[in-house]
Every structure is written in structure tokens, then in C-alpha cells.
C-alpha positions as MATLAB code, in Angstrom:
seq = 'XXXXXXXXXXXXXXXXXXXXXXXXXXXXXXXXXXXXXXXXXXXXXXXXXXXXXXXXXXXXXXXXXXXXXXXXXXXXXXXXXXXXXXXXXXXXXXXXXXXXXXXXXXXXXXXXXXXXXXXXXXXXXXXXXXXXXXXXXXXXXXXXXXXXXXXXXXXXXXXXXXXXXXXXXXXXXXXXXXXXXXXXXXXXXXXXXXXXXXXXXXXXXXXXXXXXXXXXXXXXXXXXXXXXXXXXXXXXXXXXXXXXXXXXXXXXXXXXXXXXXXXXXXXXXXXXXXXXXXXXXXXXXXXXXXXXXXXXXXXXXXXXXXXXXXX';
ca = [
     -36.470  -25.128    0.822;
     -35.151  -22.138   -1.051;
     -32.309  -19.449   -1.310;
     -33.716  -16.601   -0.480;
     -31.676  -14.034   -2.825;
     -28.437  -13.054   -2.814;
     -26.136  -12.750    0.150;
     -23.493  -11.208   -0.948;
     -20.126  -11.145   -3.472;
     -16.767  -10.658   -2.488;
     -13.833   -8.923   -4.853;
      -9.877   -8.521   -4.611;
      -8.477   -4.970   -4.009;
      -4.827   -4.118   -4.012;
      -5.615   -0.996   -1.937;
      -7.994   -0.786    0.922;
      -8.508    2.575    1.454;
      -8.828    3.398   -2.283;
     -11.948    0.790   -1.887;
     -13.032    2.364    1.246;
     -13.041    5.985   -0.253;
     -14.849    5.035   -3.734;
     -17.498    2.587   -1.981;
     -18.167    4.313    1.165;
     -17.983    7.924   -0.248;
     -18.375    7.977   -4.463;
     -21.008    5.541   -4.328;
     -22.488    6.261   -0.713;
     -22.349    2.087    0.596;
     -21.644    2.081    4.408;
     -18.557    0.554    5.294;
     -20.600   -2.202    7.986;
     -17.200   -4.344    9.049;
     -13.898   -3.817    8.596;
     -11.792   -7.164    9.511;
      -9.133   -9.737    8.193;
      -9.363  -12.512    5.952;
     -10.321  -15.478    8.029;
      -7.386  -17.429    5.895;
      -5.051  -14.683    5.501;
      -5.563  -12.596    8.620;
      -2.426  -10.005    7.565;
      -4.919   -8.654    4.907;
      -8.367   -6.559    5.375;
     -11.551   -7.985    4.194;
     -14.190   -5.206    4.707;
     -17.940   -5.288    4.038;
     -19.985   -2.490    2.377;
     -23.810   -2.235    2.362;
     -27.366   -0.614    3.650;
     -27.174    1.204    7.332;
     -28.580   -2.300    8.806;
     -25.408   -4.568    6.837;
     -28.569   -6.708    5.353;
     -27.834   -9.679    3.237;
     -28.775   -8.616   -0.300;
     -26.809   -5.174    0.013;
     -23.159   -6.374    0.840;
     -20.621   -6.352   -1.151;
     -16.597   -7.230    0.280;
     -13.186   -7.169   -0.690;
     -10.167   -9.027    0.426;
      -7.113   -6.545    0.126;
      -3.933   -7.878   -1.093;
      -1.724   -5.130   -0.417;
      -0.161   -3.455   -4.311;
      -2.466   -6.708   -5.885;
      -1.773   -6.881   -9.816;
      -4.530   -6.134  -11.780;
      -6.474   -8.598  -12.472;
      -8.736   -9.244  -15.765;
     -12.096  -11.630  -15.673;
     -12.149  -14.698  -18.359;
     -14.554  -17.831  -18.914;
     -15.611  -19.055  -15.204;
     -15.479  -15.464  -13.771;
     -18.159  -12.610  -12.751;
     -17.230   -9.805  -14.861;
     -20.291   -7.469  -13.827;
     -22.198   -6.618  -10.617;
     -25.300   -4.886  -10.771;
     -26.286   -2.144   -8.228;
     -30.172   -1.541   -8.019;
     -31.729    2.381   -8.413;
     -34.948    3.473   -8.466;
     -35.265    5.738  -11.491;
     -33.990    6.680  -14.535;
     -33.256   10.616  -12.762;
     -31.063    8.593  -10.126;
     -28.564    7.380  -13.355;
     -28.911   11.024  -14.155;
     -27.634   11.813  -10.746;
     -24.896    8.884  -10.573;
     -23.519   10.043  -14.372;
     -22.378   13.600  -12.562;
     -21.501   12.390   -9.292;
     -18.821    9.757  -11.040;
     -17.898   12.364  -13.947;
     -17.194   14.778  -10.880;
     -15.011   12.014   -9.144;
     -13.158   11.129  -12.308;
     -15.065    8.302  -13.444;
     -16.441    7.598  -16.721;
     -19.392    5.819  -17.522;
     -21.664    4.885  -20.659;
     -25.478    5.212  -20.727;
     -27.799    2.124  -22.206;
     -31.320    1.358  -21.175;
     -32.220    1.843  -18.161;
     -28.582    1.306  -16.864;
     -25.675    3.426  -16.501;
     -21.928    1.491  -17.168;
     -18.719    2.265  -15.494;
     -15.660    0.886  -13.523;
     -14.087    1.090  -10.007;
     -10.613    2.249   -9.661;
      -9.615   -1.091   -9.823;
     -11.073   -2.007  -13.242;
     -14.173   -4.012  -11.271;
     -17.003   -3.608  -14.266;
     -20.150   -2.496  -12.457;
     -23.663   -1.147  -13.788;
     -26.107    1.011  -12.462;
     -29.688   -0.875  -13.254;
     -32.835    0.725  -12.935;
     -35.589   -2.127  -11.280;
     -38.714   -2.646  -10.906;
     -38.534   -6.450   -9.218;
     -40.755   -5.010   -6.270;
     -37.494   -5.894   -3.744;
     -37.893   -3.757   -0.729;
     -34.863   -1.028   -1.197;
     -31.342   -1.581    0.788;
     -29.918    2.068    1.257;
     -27.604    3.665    3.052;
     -27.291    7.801    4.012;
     -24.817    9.976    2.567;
     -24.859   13.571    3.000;
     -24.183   13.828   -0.599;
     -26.621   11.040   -1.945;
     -30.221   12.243   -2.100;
     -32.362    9.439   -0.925;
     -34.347    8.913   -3.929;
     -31.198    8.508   -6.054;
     -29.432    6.236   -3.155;
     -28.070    2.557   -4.906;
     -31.128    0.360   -3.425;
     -29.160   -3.114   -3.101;
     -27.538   -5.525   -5.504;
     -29.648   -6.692   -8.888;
     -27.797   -9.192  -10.358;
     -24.453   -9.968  -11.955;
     -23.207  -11.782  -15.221;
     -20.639  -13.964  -15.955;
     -18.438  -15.558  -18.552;
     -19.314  -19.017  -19.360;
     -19.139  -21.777  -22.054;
     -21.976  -22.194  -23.963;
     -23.976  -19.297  -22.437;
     -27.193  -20.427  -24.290;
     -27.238  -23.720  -22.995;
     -29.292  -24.228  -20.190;
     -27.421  -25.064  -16.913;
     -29.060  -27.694  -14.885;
     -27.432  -27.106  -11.666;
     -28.893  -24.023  -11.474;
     -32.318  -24.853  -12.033;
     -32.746  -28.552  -10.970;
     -30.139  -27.943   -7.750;
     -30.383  -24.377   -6.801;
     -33.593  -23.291   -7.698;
     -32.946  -20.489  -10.227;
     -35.478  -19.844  -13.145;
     -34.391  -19.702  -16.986;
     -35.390  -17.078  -19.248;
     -33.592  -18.269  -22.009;
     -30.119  -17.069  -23.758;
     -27.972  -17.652  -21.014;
     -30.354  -15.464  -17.938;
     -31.889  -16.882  -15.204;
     -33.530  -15.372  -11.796;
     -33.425  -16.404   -8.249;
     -37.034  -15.433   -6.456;
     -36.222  -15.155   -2.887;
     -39.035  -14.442   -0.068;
     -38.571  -10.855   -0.434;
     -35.414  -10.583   -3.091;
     -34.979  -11.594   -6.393;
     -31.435  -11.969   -8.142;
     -30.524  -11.471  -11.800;
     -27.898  -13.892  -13.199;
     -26.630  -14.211  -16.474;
     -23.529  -15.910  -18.651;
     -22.051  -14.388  -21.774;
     -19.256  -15.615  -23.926;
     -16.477  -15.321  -22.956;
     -13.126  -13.018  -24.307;
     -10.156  -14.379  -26.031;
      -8.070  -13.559  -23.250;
      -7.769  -15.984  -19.948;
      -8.741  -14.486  -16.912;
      -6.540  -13.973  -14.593;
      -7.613  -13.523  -10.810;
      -6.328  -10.081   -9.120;
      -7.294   -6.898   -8.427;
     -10.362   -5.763  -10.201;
     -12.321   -9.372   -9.824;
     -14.594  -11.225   -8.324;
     -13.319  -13.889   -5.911;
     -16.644  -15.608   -5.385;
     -20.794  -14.883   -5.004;
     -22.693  -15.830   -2.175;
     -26.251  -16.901   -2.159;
     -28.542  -16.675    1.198;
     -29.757  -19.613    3.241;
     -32.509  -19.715    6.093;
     -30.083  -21.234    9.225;
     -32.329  -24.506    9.217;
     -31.512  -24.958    5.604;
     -28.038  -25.144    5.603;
     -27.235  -28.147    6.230;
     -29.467  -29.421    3.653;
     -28.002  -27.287    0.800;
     -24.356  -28.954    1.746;
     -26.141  -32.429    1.311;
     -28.071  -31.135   -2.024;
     -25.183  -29.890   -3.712;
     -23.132  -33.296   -2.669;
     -25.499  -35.297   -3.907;
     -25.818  -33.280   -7.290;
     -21.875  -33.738   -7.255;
     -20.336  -30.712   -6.194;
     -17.743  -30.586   -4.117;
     -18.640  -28.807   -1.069;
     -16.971  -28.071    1.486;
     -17.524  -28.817    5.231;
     -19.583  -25.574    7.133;
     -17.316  -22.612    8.139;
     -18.070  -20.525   10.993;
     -17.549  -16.720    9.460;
     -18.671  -15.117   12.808;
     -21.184  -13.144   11.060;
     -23.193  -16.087    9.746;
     -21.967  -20.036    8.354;
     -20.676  -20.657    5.434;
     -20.214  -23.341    2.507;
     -18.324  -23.499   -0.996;
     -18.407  -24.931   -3.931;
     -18.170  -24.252   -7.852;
     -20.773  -24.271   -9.992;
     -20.294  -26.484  -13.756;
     -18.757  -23.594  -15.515;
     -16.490  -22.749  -12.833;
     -17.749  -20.006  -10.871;
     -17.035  -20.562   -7.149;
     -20.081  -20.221   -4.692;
     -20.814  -20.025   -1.583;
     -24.153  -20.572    0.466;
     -24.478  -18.301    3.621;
     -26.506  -18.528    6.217;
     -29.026  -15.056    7.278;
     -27.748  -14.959   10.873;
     -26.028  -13.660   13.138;
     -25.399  -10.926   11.038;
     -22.852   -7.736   11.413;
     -24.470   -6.582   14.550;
     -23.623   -9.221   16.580;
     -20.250   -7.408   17.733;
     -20.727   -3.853   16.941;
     -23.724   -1.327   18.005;
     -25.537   -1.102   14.954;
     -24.920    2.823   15.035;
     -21.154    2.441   14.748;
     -20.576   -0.181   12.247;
     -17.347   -0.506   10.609;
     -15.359    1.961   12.747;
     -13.221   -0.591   14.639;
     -10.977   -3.033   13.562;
     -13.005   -6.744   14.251;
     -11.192   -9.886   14.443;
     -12.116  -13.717   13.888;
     -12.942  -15.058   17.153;
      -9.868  -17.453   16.237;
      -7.197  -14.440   15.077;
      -7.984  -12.232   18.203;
      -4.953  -13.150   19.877;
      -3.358  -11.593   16.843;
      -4.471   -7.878   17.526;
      -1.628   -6.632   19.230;
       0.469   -7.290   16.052;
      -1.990   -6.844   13.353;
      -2.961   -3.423   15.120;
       0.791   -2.584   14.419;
       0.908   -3.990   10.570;
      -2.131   -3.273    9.217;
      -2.086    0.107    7.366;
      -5.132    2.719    8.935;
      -8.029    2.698    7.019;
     -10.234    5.741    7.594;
     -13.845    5.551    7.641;
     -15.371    8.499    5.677;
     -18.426    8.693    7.943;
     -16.758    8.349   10.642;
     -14.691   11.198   10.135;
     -17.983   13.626    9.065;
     -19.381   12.731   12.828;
     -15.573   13.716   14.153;
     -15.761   17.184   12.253;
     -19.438   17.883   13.134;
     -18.599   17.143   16.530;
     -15.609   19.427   16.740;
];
């Protein structure tokens, strides 16, 4: 039994069409679901990946309409990592976000910048052998298109010091100074802890909410009674329509969750016209009159090419 990669991490926007124009247009992600929070179903949560919505390419946000900013501290992701192919694609990405207003900072084989939120997020160059998640933009040459998720890192106590839940519960691999690596089947995952700032984090806009690591359906079960009997505190299974879900928080604070591979986004939606209509929790349907009414629009950039070419 082993996670096989990540699944996926989900973020806090205060506007959802601001994250629907930067993540489905600047950065070329397919906008594969757009529904409500299953515990807040007044706000959006909506679902970005590859054109199939696979599990290693999906990143979500829950928008909390005119959400403070928020600022990541000790227990908190503070970077995702987005997977290229070459050092020409950080080339390419460096003058598509300069000519969208962005700034970003060249290192090694990466390429640094922020969302409009204030999300930290890197561009990574890999060579892990992890067959490439990508989505089509007209915009977005192929070769240059972001290829899934690599990794993130987060603030934690005593970065250096091995953390045994990882490796003895979850299966990840140390490298030493605070990295480790989860080898999926077919993925792998970067993870990392640095020290942390001064300042406390404070959960808003701009941060992580919580990462999600991939489970075979047969396993799940068995990865709820693992991480009990390591002594987390995990919660029962929740049905997320799309696949099963639990949560817990890892020793230094980070909250987790471990997902199951199926049913997947396809399971209500032709997989040619994901993310262009509003999809509810099986259990908030008979809320659709009214959320139809309160819910702000959120357009769907591809969506609206295939209107123009089509008029």
C-alpha cells in the first residue's frame, strides 16, 4: 500500500473570477469544475487542471467573497510548484506574466512569482520522468504548457529534523535538510519545510487551506486506520462526489487530506465541456434555484473562445 502522488491542493480566493481569469487564461490550467463548498455551499470552490481533470494536475480554491489577505506562517504551505519541461518554457512564462503584469525572479532551473492574490508559486523545470499533465491554450505553445504539479514547501519547526510521520506513516523518502519525495506508480511529489518567518500566519486569501495526497479506492480505508493508529486524528470518510475523502494534520500542523483516484470530474460532465456549468453536491442540489440567483457569474475563458469562434 502506497500514495500514489499528489492529488491535489486547495487555496482561499477572495475573488473568483480574478482566479478563474489568471489560472484558466495567464497560466493556461483548464477550469475542470466549477461548484460550491461542500460546507459552505454560498461560496465557489472551482478546480483547475490538465484537459482530462487528472489527479496530480488540480489545483482548487474556495472563494470567500472580498477575503482579507492572508499571509502563510509556521504550519502553512507557502509555495506550490508547477512542473515545465525546459528551461525555454521559463523563458516563455517570464514574458507571458511580464505581459500580464506579473513579476517574477529567475533561479535555477525555476522561475518565481505570485498570483494576484499573493499565493507564492514557482515555475520548476523536471526531469522526475512523470508523464506530463497539460492542458491547450491558444496562447500556450505545447512544449512550454505547465506539465502538472512538482512539489510544494512549507513552514515548519525544526525543518532539519526528520519527520517520522512522513516516512514511517506515509511513505515519503528523506533527502535530508528538511526535503523529502513521495514516489507514486507513475508520479512523484516534492515536499519540503523551511523555517519559518517572524510573523504568524494568518489564513486568508493568498493561502493554502490544505494538500491532498492520492489513494487507490481499496486503500482508503486502510490509510484512515494507519494514520489512527500512528495518532492522528482523522476524520470519518467524506463523500466529495468526485472521489472520498479523509483529513487530518500532519505533526507540524499542516492539514491533509487523503483522496481517493475515482470517480473523478467526469462523472457529471462530458469530458469535452468541463467546468462550463455550475455543479452542485448531490446534497446542496435542492439549493440551485437560490444559489443560481446569489452566486456572482463566473465566465469561463474557453468557453467564451468556442462562443466567438462559433459566431
Amino acid at each position: 500500500m502506497k500514495l500514489q502522488g499528489l492529488h491535489h491542493i486547495t487555496m482561499i480566493t477572495g475573488d473568483a473570477q480574478q482566479n478563474v481569469d489568471f489560472y484558466a487564461d495567464v497560466l493556461g490550467l483548464r477550469l475542470v469544475k466549477k461548484t460550491v463548498n461542500f460546507d459552505a455551499p454560498e461560496a465557489y470552490h472551482l478546480y483547475f487542471g490538465d484537459e482530462r481533470g487528472s489527479p496530480g494536475s488540480i489545483l482548487t480554491w474556495f472563494e470567500f467573497s472580498g477575503a482579507v489577505r492572508g499571509r502563510a506562517g509556521v504550519g502553512m504551505v507557502h509555495t506550490i510548484e508547477l512542473a515545465v519541461g525546459s528551461e525555454p518554457a521559463l523563458d516563455f512564462w517570464a514574458g507571458r506574466l511580464r505581459s500580464e503584469g506579473y513579476a517574477s525572479t529567475r533561479a535555477e532551473r525555476s522561475l518565481r512569482f505570485e498570483d494576484y492574490d499573493g499565493l507564492g508559486l514557482a515555475l520548476v523545470v523536471t526531469d522526475d520522468g512523470d508523464p506530463p499533465l497539460t492542458a491547450q491554450h491558444p496562447e500556450v505553445p505545447a512544449e512550454h504548457a505547465i506539465r502538472g504539479i512538482a512539489g510544494a514547501r512549507a513552514y515548519g519547526s525544526h525543518p532539519e529534523a526528520e519527520e517520522k510521520f512522513l516516512t514511517g506513516t506515509l511513505g515519503f523518502t528523506s533527502a535530508g535538510s528538511g526535503e523529502y519525495r513521495l514516489i507514486g506508480g507513475e508520479r512523484h511529489f516534492h515536499w519540503a519545510y523551511d523555517p519559518p518567518p517572524d510573523a504568524l500566519g494568518r489564513q486568508g486569501a493568498g493561502t493554502v487551506h490544505h494538500i491532498a495526497w492520492a489513494s487507490e479506492d481499496e486503500d482508503h480505508l486502510a490509510w484512515q486506520h494507519r494514520v489512527r493508529a500512528a495518532g492522528g486524528h482523522v476524520t470519518e470518510v467524506r463523500d466529495r462526489d468526485y472521489f472520498k475523502s479523509i483529513y487530518f494534520r500532519e505533526p507540524r500542523g499542516i492539514l491533509f487530506e487523503i483522496a481517493t483516484l475515482s470517480p473523478g470530474f467526469a462523472i457529471d460532465e462530458d469530458p469535452d465541456h468541463l467546468g462550463e456549468q455550475l455543479r452542485l453536491p448531490k446534497m446542496h442540489e435542492h439549493l440551485r434555484p437560490q444559489l443560481e440567483r446569489t452566486l456572482a457569474p463566473v465566465l469561463n475563458p474557453r468557453f467564451a473562445r468556442r462562443e466567438q469562434v462559433g459566431s
